[in-house]
CHARMM-style PDB file with segment names, atoms N, HN, CA, C and O in Angstrom:
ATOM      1  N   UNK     1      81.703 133.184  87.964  1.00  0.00      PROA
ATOM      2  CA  UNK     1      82.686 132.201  87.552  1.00  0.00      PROA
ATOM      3  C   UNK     1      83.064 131.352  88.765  1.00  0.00      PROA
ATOM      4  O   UNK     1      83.298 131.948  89.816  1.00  0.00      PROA
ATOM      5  N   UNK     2      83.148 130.026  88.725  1.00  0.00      PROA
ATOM      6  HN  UNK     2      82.959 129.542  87.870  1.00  0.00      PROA
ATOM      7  CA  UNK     2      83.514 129.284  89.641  1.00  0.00      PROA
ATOM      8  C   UNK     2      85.169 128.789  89.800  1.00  0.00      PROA
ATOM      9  O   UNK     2      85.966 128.930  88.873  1.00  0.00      PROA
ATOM     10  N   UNK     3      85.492 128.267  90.955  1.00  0.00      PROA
ATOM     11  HN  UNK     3      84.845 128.153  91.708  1.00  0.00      PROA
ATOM     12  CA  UNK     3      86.784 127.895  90.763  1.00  0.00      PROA
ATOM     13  C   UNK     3      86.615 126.197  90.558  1.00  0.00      PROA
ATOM     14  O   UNK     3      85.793 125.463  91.108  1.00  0.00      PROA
ATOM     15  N   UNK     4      87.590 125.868  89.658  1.00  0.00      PROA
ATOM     16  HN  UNK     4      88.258 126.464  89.212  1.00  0.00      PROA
ATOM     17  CA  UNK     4      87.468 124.445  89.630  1.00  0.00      PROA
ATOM     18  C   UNK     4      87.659 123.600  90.597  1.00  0.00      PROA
ATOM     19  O   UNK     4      88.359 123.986  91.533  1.00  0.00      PROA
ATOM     20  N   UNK     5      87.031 122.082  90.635  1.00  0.00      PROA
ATOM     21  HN  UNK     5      86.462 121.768  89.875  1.00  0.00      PROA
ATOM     22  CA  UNK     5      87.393 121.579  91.512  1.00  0.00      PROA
ATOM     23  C   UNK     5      88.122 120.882  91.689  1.00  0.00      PROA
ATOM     24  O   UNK     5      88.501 120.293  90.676  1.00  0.00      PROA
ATOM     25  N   UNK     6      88.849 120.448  93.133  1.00  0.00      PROA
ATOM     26  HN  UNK     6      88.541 120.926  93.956  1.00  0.00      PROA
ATOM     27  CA  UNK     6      90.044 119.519  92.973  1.00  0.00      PROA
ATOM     28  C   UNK     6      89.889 118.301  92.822  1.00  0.00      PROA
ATOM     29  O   UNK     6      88.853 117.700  93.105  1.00  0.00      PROA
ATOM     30  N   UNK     7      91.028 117.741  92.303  1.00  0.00      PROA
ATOM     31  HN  UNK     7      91.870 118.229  92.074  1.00  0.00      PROA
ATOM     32  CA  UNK     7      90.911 116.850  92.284  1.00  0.00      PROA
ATOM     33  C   UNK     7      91.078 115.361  93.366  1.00  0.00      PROA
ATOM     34  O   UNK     7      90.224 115.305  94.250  1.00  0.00      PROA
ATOM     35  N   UNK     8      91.953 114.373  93.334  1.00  0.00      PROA
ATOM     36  HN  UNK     8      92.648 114.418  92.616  1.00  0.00      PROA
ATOM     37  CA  UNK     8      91.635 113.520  94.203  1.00  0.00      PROA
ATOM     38  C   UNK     8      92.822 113.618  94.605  1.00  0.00      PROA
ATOM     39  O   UNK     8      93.781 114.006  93.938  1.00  0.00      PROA
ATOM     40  N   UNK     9      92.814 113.023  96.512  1.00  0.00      PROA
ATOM     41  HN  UNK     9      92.034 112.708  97.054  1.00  0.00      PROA
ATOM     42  CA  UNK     9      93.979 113.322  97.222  1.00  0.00      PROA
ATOM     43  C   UNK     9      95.245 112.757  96.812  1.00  0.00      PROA
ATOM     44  O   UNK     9      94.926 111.753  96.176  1.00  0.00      PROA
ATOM     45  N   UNK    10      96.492 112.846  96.825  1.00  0.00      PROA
ATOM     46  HN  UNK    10      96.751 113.662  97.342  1.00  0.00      PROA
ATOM     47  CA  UNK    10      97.560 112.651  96.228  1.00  0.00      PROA
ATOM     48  C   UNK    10      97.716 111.114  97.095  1.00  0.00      PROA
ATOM     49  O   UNK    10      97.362 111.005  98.269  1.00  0.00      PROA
ATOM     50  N   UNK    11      98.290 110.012  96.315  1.00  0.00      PROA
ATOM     51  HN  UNK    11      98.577 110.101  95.361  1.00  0.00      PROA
ATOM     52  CA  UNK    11      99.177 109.278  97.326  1.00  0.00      PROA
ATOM     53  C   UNK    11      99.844 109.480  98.062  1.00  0.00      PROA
ATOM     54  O   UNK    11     100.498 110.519  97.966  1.00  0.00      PROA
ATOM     55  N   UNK    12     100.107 108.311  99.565  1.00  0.00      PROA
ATOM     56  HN  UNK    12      99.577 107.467  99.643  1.00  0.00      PROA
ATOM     57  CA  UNK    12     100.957 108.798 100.292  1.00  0.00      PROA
ATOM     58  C   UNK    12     101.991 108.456  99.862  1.00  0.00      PROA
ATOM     59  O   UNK    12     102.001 107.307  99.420  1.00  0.00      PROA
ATOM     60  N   UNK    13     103.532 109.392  99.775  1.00  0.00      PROA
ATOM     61  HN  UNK    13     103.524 110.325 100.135  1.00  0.00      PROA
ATOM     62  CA  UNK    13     104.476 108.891  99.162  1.00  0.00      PROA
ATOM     63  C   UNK    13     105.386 107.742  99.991  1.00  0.00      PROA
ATOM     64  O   UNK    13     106.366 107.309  99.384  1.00  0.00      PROA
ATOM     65  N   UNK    14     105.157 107.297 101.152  1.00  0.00      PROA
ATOM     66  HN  UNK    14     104.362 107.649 101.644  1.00  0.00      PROA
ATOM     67  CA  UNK    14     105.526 106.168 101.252  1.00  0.00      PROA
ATOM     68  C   UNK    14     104.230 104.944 101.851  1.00  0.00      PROA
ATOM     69  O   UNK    14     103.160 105.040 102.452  1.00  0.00      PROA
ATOM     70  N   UNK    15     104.711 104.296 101.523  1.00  0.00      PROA
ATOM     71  HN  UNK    15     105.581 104.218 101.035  1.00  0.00      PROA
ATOM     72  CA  UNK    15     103.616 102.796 102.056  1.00  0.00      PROA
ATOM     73  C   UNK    15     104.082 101.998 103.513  1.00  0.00      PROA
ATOM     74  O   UNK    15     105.231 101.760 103.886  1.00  0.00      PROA
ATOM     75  N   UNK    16     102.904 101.700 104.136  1.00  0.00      PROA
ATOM     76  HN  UNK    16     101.971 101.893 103.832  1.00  0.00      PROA
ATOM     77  CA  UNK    16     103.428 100.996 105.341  1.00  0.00      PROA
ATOM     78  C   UNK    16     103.386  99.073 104.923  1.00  0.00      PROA
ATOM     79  O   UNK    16     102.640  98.309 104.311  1.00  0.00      PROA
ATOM     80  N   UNK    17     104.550  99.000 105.620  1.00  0.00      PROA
ATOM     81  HN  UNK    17     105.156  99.621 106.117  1.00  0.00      PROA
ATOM     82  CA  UNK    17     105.362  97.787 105.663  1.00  0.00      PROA
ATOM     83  C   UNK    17     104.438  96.764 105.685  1.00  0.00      PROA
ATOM     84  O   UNK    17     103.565  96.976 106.526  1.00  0.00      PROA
ATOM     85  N   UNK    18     104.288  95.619 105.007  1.00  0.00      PROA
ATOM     86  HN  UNK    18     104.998  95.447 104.323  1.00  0.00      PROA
ATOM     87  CA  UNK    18     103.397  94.631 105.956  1.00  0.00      PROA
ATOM     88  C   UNK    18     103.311  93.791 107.077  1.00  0.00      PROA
ATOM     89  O   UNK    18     104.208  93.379 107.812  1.00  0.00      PROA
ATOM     90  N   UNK    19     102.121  93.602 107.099  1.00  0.00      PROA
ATOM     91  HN  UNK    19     101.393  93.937 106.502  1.00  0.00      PROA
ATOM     92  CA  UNK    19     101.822  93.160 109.069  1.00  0.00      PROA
ATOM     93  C   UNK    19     102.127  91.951 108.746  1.00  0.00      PROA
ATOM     94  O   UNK    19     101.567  91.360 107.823  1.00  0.00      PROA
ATOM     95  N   UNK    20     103.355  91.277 109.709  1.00  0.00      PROA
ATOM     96  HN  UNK    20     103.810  91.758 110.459  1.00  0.00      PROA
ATOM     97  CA  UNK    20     103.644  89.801 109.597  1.00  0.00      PROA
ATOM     98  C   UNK    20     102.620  89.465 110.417  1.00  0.00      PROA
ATOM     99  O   UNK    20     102.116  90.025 111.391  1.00  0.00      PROA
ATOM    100  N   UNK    21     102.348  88.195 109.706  1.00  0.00      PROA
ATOM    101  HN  UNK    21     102.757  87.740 108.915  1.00  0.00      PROA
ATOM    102  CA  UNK    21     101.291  86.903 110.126  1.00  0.00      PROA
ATOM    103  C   UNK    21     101.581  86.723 111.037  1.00  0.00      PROA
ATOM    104  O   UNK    21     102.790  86.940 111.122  1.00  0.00      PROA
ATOM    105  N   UNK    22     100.899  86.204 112.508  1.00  0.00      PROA
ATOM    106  HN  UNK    22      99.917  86.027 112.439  1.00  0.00      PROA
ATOM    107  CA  UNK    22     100.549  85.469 113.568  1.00  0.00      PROA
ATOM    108  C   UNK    22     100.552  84.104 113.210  1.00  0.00      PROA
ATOM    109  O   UNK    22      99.467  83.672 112.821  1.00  0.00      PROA
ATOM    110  N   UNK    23     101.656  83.193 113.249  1.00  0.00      PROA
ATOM    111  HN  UNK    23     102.538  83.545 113.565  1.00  0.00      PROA
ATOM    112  CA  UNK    23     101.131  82.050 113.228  1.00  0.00      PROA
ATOM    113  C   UNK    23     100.272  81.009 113.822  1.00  0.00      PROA
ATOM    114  O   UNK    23     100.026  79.919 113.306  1.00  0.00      PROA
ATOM    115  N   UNK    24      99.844  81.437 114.937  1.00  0.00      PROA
ATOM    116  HN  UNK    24     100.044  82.323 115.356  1.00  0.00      PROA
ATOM    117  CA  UNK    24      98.505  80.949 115.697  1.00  0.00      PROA
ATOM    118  C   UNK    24      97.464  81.230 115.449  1.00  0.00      PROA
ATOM    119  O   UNK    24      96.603  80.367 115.626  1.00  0.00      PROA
ATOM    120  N   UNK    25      97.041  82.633 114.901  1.00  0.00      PROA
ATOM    121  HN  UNK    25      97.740  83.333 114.758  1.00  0.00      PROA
ATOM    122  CA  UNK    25      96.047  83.266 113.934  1.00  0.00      PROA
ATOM    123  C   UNK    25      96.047  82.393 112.870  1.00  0.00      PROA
ATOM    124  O   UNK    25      95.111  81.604 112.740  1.00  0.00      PROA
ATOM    125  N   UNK    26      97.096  82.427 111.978  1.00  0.00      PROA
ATOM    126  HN  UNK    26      97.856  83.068 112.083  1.00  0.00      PROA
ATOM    127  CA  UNK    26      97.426  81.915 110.951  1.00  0.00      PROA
ATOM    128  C   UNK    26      96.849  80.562 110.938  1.00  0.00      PROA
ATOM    129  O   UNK    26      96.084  80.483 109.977  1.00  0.00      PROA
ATOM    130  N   UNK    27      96.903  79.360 111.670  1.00  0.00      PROA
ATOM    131  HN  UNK    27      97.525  79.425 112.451  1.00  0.00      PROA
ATOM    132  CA  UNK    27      96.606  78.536 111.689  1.00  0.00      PROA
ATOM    133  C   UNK    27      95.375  78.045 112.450  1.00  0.00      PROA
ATOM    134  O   UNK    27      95.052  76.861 112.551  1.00  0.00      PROA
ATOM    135  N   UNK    28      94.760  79.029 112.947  1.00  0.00      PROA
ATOM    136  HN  UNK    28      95.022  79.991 112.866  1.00  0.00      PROA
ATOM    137  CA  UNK    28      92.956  79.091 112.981  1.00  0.00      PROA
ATOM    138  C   UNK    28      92.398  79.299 112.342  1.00  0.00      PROA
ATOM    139  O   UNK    28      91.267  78.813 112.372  1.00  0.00      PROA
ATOM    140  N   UNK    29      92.834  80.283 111.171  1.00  0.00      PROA
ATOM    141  HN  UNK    29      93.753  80.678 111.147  1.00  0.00      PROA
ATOM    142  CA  UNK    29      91.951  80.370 110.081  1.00  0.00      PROA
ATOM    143  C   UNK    29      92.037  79.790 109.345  1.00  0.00      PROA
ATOM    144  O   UNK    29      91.097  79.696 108.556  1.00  0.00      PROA
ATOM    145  N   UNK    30      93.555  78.838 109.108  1.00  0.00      PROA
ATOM    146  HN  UNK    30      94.318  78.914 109.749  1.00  0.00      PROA
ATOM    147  CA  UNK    30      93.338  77.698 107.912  1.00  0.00      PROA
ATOM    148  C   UNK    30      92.355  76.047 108.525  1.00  0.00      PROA
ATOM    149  O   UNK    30      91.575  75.190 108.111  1.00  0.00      PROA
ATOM    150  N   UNK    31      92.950  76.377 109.484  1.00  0.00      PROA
ATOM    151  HN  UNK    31      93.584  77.073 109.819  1.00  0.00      PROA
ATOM    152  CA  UNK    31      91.589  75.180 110.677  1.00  0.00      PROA
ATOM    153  C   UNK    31      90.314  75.654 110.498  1.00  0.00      PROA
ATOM    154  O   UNK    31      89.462  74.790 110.292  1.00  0.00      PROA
ATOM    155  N   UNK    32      89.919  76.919 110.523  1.00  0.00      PROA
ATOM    156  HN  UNK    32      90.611  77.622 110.691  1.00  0.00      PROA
ATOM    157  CA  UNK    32      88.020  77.622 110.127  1.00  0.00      PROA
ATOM    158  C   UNK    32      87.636  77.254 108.976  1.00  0.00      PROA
ATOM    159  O   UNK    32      86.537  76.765 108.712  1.00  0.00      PROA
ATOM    160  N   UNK    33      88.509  77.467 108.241  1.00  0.00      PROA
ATOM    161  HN  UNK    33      89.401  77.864 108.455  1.00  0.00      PROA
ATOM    162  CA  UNK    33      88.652  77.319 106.570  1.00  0.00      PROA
ATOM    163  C   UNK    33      88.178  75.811 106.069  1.00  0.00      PROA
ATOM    164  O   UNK    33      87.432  75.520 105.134  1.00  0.00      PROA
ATOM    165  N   UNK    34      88.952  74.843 107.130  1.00  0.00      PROA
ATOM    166  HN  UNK    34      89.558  75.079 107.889  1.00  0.00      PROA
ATOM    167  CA  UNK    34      89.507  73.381 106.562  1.00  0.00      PROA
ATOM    168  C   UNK    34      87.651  73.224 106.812  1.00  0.00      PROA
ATOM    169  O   UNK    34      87.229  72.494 105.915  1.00  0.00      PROA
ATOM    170  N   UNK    35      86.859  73.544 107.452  1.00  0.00      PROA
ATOM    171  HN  UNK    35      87.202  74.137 108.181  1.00  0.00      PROA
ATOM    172  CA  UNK    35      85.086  73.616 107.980  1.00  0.00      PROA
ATOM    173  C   UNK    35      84.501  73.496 106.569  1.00  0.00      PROA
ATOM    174  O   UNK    35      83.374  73.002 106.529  1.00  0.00      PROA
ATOM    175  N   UNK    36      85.030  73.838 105.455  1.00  0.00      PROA
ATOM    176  HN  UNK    36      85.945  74.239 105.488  1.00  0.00      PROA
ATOM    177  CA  UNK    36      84.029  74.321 104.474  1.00  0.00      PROA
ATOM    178  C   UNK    36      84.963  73.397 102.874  1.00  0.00      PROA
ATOM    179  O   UNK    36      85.102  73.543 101.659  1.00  0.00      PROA
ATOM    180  N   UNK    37      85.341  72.534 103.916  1.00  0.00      PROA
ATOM    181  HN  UNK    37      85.228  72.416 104.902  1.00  0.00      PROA
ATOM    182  CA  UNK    37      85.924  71.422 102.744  1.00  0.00      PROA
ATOM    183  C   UNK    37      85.192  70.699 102.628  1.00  0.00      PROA
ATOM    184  O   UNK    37      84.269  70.513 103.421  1.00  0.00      PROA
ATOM    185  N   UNK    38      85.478  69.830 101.183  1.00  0.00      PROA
ATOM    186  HN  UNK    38      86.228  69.981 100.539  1.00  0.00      PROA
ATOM    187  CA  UNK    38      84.137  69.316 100.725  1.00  0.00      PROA
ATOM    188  C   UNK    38      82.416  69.650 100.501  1.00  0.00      PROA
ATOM    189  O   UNK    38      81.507  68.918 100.109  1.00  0.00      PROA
ATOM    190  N   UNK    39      82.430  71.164 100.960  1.00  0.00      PROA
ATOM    191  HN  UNK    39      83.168  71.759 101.279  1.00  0.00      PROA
ATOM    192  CA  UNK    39      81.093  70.909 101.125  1.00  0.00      PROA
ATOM    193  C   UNK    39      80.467  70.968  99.963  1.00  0.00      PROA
ATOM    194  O   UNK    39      79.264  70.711 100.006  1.00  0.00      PROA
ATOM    195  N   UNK    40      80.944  71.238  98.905  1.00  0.00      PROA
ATOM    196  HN  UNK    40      81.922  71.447  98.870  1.00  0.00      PROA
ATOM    197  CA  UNK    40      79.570  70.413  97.877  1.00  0.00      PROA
ATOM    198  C   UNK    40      79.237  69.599  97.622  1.00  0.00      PROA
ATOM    199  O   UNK    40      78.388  69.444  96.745  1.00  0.00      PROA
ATOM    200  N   UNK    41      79.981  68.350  98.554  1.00  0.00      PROA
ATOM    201  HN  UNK    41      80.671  68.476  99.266  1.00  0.00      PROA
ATOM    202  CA  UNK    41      79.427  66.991  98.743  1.00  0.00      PROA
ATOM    203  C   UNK    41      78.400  67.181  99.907  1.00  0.00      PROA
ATOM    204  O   UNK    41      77.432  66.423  99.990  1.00  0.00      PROA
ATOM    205  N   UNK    42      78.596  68.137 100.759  1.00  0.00      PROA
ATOM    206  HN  UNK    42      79.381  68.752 100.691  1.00  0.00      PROA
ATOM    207  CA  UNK    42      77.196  67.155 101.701  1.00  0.00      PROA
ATOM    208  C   UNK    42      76.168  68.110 101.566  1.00  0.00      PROA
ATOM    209  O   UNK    42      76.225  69.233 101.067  1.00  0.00      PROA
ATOM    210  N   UNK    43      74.932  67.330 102.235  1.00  0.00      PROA
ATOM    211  HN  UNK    43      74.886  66.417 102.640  1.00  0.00      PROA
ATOM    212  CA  UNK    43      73.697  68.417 101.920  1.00  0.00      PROA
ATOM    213  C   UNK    43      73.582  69.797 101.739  1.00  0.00      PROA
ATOM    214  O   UNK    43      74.270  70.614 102.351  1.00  0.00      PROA
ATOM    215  N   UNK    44      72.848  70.037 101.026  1.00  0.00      PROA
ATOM    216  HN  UNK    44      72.289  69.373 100.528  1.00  0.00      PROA
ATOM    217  CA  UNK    44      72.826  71.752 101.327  1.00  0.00      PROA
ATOM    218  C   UNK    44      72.491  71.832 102.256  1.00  0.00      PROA
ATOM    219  O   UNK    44      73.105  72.738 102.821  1.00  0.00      PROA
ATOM    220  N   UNK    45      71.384  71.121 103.228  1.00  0.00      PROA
ATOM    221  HN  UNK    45      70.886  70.386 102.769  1.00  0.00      PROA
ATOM    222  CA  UNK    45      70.505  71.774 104.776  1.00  0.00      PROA
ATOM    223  C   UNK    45      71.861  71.621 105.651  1.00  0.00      PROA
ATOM    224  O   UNK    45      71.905  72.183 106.745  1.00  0.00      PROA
ATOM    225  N   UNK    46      72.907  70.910 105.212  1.00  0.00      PROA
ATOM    226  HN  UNK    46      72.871  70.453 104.324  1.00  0.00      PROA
ATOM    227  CA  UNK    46      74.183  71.188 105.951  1.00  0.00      PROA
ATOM    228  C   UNK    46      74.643  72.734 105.866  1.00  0.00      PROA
ATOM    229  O   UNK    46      74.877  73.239 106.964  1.00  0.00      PROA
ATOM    230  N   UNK    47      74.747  73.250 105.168  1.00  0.00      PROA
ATOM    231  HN  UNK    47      74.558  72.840 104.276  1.00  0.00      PROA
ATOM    232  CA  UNK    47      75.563  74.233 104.548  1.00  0.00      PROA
ATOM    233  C   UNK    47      75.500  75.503 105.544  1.00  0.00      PROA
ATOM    234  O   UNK    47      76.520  76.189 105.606  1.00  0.00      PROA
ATOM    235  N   UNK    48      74.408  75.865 106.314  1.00  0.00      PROA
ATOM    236  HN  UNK    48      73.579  75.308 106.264  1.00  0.00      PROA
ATOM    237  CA  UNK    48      74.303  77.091 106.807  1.00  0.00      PROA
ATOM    238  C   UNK    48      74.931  76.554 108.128  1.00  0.00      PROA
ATOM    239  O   UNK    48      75.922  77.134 108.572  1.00  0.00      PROA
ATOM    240  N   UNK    49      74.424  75.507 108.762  1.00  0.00      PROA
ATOM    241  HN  UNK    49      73.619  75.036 108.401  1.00  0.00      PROA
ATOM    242  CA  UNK    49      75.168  75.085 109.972  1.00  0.00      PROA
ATOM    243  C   UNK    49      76.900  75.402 109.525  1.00  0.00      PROA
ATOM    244  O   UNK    49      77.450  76.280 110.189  1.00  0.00      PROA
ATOM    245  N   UNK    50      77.693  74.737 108.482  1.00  0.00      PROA
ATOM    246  HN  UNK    50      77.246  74.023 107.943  1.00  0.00      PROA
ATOM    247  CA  UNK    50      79.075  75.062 108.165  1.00  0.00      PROA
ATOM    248  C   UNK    50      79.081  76.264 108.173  1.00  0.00      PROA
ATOM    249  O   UNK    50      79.645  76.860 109.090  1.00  0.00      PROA
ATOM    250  N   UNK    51      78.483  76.900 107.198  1.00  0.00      PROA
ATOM    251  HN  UNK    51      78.025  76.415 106.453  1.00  0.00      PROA
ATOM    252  CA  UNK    51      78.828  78.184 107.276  1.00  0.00      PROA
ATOM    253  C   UNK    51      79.049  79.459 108.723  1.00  0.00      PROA
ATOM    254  O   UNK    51      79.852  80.376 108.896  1.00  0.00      PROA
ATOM    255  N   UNK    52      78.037  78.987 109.439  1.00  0.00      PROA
ATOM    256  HN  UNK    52      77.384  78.242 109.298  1.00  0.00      PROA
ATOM    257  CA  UNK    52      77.416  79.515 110.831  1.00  0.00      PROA
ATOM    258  C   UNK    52      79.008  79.272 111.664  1.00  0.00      PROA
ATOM    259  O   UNK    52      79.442  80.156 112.401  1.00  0.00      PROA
ATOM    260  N   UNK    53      79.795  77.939 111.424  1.00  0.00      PROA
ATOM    261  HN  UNK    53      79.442  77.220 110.824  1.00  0.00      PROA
ATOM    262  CA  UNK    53      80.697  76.988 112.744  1.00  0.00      PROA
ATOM    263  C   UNK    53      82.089  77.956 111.897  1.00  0.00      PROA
ATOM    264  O   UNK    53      83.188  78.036 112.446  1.00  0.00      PROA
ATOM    265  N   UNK    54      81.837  78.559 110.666  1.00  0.00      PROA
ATOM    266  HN  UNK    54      80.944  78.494 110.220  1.00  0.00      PROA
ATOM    267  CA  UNK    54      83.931  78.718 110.406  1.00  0.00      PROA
ATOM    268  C   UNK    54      83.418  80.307 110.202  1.00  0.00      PROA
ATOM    269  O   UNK    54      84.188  81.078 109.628  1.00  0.00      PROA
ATOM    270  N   UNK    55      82.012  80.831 110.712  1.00  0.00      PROA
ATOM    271  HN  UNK    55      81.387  80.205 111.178  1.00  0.00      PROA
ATOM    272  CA  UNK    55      81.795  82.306 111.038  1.00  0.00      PROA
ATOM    273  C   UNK    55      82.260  82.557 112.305  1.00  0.00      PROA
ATOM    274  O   UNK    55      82.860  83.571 112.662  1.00  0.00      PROA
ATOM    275  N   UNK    56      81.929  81.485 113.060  1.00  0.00      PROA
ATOM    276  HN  UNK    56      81.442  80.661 112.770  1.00  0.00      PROA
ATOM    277  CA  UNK    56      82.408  81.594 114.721  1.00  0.00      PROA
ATOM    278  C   UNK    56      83.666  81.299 115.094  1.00  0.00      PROA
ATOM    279  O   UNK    56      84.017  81.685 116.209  1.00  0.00      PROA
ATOM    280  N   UNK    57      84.597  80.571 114.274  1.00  0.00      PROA
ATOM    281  HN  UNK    57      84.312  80.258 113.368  1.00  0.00      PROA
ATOM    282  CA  UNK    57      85.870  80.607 114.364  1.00  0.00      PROA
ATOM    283  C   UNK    57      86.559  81.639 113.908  1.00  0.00      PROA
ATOM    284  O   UNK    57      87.588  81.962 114.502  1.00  0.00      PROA
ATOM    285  N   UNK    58      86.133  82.339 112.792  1.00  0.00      PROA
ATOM    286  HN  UNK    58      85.297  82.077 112.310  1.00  0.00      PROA
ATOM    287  CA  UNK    58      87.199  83.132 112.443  1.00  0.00      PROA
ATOM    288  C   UNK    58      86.820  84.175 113.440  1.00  0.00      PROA
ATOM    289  O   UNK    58      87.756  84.637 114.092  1.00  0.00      PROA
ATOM    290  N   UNK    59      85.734  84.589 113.658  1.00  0.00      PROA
ATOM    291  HN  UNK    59      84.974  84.213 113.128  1.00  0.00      PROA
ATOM    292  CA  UNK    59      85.373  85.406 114.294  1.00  0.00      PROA
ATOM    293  C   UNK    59      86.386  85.310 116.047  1.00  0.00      PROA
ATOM    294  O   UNK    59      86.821  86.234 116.734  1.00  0.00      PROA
ATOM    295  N   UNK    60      86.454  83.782 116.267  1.00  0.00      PROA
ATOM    296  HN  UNK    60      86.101  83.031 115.709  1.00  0.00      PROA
ATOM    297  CA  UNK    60      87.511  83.265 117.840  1.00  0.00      PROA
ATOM    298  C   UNK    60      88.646  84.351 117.372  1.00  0.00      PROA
ATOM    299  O   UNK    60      88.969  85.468 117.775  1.00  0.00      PROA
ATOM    300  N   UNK    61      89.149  83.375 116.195  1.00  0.00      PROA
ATOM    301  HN  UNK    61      88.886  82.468 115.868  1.00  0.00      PROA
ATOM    302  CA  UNK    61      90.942  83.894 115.490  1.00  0.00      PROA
ATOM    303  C   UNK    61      91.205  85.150 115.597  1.00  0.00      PROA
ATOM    304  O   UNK    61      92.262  85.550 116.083  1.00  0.00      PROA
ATOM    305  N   UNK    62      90.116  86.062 115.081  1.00  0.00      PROA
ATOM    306  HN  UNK    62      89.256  85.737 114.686  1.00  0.00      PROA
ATOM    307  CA  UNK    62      90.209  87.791 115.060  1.00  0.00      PROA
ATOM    308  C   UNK    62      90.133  87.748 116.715  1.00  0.00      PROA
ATOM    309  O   UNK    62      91.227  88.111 117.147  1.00  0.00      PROA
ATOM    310  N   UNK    63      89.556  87.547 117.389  1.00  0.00      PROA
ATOM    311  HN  UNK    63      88.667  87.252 117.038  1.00  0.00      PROA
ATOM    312  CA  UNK    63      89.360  87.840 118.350  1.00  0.00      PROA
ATOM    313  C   UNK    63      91.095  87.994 119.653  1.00  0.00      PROA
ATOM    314  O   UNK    63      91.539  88.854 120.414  1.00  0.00      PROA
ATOM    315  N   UNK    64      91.524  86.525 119.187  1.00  0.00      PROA
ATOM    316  HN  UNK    64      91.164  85.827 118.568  1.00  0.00      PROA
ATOM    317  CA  UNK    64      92.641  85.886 119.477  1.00  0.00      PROA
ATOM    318  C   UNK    64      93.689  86.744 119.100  1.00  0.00      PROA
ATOM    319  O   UNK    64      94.587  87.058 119.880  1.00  0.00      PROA
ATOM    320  N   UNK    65      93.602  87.202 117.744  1.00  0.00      PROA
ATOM    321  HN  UNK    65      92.872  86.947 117.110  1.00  0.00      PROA
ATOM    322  CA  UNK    65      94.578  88.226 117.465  1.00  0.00      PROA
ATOM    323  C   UNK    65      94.897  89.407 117.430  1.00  0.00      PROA
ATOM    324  O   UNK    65      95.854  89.832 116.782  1.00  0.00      PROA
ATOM    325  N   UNK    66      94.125  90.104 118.135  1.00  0.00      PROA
ATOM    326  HN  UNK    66      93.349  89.759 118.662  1.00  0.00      PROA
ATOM    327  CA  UNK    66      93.747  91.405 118.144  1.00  0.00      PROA
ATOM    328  C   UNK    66      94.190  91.337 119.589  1.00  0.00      PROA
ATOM    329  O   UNK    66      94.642  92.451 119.858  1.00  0.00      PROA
ATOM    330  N   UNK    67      94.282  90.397 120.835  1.00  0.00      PROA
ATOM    331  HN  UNK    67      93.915  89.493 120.617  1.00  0.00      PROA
ATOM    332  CA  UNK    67      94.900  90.244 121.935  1.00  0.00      PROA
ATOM    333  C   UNK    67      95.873  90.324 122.028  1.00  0.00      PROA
ATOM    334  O   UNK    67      96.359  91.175 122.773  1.00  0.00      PROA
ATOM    335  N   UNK    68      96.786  89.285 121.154  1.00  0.00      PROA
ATOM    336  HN  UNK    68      96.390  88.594 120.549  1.00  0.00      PROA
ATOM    337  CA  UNK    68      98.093  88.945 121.192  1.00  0.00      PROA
ATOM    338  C   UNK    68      99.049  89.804 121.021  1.00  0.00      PROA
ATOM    339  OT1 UNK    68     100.224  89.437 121.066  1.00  0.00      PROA
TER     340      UNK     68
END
């Protein structure tokens, strides 16, 4: 005879607070972001270059904020 198994770990009964925004963070990533406006107006052979330029910014921003 086996023992049953358990089930899944309980919640934690309290929750942690949220992380206030960086507003310098905050406003690099809406600047990384602003990279990928419009783009279904311009070429697609554009598209990976955009994509590639607000990978490397957000990637700055995290970087930036993880300092601060």
């Amino acid at each position: 005879m086996t023992a049953p198994m358990p089930g899944p770990p309980a919640a934690p009964a309290t929750t942690a607070a949220p992380v206030p925004a960086i507003p310098a963070v905050t406003a690099a990533v809406a600047a990384a972001m602003a990279g990928l406006d419009h783009l279904d107006e311009r070429p697609l052979a554009e598209h990976v270059t955009a994509f590639e330029r607000v990978h490397a910014a957000l990637g700055d921003a995290l970087a930036a904020g993880s300092t601060g």
